[in-house]
C-alpha positions in Angstrom: -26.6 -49.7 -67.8 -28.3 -52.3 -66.3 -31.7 -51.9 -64.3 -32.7 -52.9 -61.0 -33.6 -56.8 -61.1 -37.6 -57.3 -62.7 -37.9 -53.7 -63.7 -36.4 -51.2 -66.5 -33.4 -48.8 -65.7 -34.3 -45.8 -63.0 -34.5 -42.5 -64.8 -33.5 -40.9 -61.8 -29.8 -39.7 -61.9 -27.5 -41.1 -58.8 -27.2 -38.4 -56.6 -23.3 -37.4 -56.3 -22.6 -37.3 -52.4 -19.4 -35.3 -52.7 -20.5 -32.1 -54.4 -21.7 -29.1 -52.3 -25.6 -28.9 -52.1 -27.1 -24.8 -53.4 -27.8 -24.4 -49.6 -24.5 -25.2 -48.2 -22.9 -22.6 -50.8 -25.2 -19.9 -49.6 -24.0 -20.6 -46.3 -20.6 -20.4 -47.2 -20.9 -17.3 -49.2 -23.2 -15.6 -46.0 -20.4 -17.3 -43.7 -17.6 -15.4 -45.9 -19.2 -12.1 -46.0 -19.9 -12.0 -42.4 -15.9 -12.9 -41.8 -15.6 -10.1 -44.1 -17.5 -7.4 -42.2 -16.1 -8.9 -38.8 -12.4 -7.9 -40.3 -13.5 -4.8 -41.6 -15.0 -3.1 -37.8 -11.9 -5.6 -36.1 -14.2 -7.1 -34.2 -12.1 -8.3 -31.7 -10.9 -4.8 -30.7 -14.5 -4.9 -29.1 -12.6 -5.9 -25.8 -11.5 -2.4 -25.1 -14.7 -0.9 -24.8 -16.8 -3.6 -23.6 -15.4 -4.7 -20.1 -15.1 -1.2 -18.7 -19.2 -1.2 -19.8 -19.3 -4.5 -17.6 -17.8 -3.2 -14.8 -19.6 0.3 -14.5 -22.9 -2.4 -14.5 -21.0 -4.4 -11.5 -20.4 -0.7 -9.6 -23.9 0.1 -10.6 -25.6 -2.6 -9.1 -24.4 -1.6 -5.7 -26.8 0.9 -5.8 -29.6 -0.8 -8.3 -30.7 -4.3 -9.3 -29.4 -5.8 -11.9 -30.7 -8.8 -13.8 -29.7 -10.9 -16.7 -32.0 -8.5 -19.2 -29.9 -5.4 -18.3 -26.8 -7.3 -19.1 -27.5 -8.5 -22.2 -29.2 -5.4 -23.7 -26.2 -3.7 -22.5 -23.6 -5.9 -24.4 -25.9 -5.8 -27.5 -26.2 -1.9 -27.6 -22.0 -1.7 -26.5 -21.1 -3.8 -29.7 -23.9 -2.0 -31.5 -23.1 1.2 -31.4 -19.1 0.5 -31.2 -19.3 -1.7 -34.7 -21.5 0.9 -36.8 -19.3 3.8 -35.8 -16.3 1.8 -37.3 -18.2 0.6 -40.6 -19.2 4.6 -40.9 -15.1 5.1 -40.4 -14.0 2.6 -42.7 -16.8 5.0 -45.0 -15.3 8.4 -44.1 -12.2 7.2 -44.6 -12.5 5.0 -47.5 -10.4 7.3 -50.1 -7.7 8.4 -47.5 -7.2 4.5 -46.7 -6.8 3.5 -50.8 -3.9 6.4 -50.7 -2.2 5.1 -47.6 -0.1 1.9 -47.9 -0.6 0.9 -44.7 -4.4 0.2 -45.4 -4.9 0.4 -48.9 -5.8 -3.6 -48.4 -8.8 -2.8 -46.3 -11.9 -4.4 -46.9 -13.3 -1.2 -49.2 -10.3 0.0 -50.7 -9.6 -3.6 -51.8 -13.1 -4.0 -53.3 -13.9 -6.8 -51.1 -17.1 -4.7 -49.5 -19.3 -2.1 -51.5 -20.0 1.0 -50.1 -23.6 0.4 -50.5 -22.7 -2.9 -48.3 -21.3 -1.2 -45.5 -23.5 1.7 -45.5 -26.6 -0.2 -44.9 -24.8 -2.7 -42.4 -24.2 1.0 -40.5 -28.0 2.0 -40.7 -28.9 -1.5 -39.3 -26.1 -1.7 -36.3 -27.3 2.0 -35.4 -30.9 0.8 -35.8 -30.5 -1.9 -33.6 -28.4 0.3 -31.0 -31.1 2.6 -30.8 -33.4 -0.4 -30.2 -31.5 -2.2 -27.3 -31.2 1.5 -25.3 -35.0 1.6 -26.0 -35.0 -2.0 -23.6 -33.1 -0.5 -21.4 -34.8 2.8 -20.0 -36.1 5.6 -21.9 -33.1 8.0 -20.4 -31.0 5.7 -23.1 -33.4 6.2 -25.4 -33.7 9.5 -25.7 -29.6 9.7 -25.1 -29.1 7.0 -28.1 -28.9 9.6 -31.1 -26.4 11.8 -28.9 -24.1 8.9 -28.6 -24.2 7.8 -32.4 -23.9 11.7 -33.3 -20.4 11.3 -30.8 -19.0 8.2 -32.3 -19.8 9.3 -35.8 -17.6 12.5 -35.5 -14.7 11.3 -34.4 -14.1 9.5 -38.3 -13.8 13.6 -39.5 -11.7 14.9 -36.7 -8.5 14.0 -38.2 -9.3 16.7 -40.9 -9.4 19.5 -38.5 -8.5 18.7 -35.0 -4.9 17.6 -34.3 -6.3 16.5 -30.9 -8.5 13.9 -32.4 -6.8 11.0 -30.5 -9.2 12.6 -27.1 -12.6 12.6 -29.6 -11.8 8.6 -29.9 -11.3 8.4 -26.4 -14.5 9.9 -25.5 -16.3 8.1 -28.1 -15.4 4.7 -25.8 -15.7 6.6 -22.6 -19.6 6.8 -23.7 -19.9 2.8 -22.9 -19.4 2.9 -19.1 -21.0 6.2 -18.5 -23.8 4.6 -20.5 -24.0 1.4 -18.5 -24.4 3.3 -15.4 -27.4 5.1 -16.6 -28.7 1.8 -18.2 -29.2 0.4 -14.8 -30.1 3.7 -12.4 -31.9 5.6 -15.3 -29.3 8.5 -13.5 -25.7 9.9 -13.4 -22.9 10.0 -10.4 -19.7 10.1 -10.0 -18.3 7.0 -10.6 -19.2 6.5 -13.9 -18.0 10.0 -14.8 -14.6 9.0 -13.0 -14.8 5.7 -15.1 -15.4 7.5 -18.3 -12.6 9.6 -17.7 -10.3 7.2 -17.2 -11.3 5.2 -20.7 -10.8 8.1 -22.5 -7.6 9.5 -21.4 -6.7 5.4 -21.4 -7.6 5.1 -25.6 -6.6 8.5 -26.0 -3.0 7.5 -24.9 -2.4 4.0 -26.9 -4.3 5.7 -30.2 -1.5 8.6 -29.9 1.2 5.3 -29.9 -0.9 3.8 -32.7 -1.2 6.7 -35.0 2.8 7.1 -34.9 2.8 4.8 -37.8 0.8 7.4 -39.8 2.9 10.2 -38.9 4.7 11.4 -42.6 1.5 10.3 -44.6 -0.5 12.4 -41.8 1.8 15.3 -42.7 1.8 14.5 -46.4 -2.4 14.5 -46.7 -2.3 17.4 -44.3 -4.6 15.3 -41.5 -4.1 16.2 -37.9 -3.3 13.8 -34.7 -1.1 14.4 -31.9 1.7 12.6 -33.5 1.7 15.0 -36.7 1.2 18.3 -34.5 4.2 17.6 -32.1 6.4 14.5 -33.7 6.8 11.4 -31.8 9.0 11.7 -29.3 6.9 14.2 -28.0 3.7 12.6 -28.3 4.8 9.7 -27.0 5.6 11.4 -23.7 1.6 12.6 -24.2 1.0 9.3 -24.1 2.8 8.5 -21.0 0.8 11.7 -19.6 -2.4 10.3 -20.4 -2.1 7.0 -19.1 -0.8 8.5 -15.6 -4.3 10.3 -15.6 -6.1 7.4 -16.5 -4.3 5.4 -13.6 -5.3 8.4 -11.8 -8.9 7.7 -12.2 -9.1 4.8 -11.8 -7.9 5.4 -8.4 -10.0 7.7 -7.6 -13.4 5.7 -7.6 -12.5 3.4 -5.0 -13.7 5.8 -2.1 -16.6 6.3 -3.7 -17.9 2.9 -3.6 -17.9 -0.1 -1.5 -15.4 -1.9 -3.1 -13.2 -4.9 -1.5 -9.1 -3.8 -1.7 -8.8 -6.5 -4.3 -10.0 -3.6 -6.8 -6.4 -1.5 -5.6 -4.5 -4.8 -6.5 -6.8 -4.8 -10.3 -5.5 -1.2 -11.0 -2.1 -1.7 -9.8 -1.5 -4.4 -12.8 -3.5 -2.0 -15.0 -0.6 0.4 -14.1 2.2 -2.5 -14.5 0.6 -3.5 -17.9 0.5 0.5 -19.3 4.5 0.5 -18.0 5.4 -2.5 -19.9 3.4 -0.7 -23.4 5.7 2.1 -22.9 8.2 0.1 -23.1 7.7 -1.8 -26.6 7.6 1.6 -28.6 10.5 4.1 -29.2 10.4 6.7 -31.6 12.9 5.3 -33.9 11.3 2.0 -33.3 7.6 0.9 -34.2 7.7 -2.6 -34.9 6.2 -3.4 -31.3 3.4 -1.3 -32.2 0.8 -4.1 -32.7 1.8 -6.1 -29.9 1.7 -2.9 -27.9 -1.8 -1.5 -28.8 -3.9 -4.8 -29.4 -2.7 -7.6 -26.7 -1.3 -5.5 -23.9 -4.9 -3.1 -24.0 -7.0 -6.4 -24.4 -5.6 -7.6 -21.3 -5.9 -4.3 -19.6 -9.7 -4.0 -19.9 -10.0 -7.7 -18.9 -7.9 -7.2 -16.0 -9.7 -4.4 -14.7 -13.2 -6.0 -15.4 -12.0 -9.1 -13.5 -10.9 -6.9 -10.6 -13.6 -4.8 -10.1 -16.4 -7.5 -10.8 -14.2 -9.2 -7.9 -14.1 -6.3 -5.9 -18.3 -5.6 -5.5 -18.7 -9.4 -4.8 -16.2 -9.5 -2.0 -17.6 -6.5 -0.5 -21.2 -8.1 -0.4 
């Protein structure tokens, strides 16, 4: 090969432009494992929980100041906290999940995450939970372990309680309850009211969600709602629950100072829960996703919209 004009050939080899560089495959392998631990906790379910903890911060700061610090340490302990207790589920449960068909491809069943892996991502999400309620005040602080001890239990409920659909519920009705204390350091009624109404709210569509689990429930001995009373029962629990949850939702407005656009919010929040009733029958479940994902997505973004809307209009 010939050199460049009045000198000997370059030892150097050509760069080739087209193949990957060592750094960009790290990157790719980091970006890969961090898709993997995102489908794993379903981080996009993080919508259920996280709105009603904005909107107890917008009640909250009818009473207290709120700056841009509070909301940001809030969001950062909400998916904290909600994304280890789901990597320590996806741990409880990682043997009955390889034995059930409906999750046997799930990320630890399927070999795609170690159980080493996902135990010390839990250790480091509760680490940094713990950390963001220490920014907040030290009445989160010292609350912090309580909380983790609450979301961690619910993952062995299902082995002993068949009401383990309302241990879920409250482990979400911790993030508004939470958020009020995050920006008053106290407690009041609202919040409780709030709390309520999240619980008996995930309580309901987990009961419509568990109904696909119903014979291998029975089978492995595990208790829910559905496997205790059968579905057409449990879906009329359901029903039940979300009336209450309605109910309390109701039942903060004359407790704050809130503009009437906040009736309007929880009047589609009762339309929406209608129309999820609707999608599920007992001898029909294939509306089950479509029930429990998108129609609760919009539901806490609905009512996050209406009363963020509702303590600005009052001002």
């Amino acid at each position: 090969m010939a050199g460049p004009p009045g000198g000997s050939a370059d030892p150097r080899p050509t760069p080739d432009i087209g193949a990957p560089s060592a750094d960009n495959g790290r990157v790719g392998s980091i970006l890969l494992k961090a898709r993997d631990y995102g489908r794993m906790v379903r981080f996009s379910h993080s919508v259920f929980a996280l709105p009603f903890a904005l909107a107890s911060v917008a009640f909250a700061s009818i009473t207290a100041p709120v700056t841009a610090r509070i909301v940001v340490w809030v969001i950062v302990a909400m998916l904290a906290a909600r994304n280890a207790a789901m990597g320590f589920n996806r741990l409880a449960d990682a043997a009955i999940d390889a034995r059930n068909p409906r999750t046997a491809a799930r990320e630890i069943p399927r070999g795609v995450l170690r159980r080493g892996e996902v135990a010390a991502f839990v250790v480091l999400l509760s680490a940094i939970f713990i950390l963001a309620a220490g920014m907040l005040n030290r009445a989160c602080l010292w609350l912090s372990p309580v909380a983790l001890a609450i979301v961690f239990l619910y993952s062995y409920t299902k082995r002993f309680l068949w009401a383990s659909q309302l241990v879920l519920g409250l482990s979400l009705a911790i993030a508004p309850v939470g958020a009020w204390i995050a920006v008053t350091g106290a407690i009041a009624w609202p919040p409780v009211l709030l709390g309520a109404s999240v619980l008996t709210w995930v309580a309901g569509f987990d009961v419509i969600y568990a109904l696909q689990d119903i014979d291998f429930d029975r089978r492995e001995g595990l208790h829910s709602i559905p496997a205790r009373f059968g579905a057409r029962a449990s879906l009329w629990i359901a029903r039940l629950l979300h009336i209450l949850s309605v109910a309390a939702l109701l039942a903060v407005y004359p407790l704050l100072p809130l503009h009437p656009i906040y009736l309007a919010g929880v009047g589609v929040v009762a339309l929406l829960l209608a129309y999820e009733h609707t999608l599920v029958r007992p001898d029909d479940l294939s509306k089950v996703n479509l029930a429990f994902f998108t129609t609760n997505g919009i539901v806490s973004i609905v009512y996050c919209a209406a009363a963020a809307a509702a303590v600005a209009l009052a001002r």
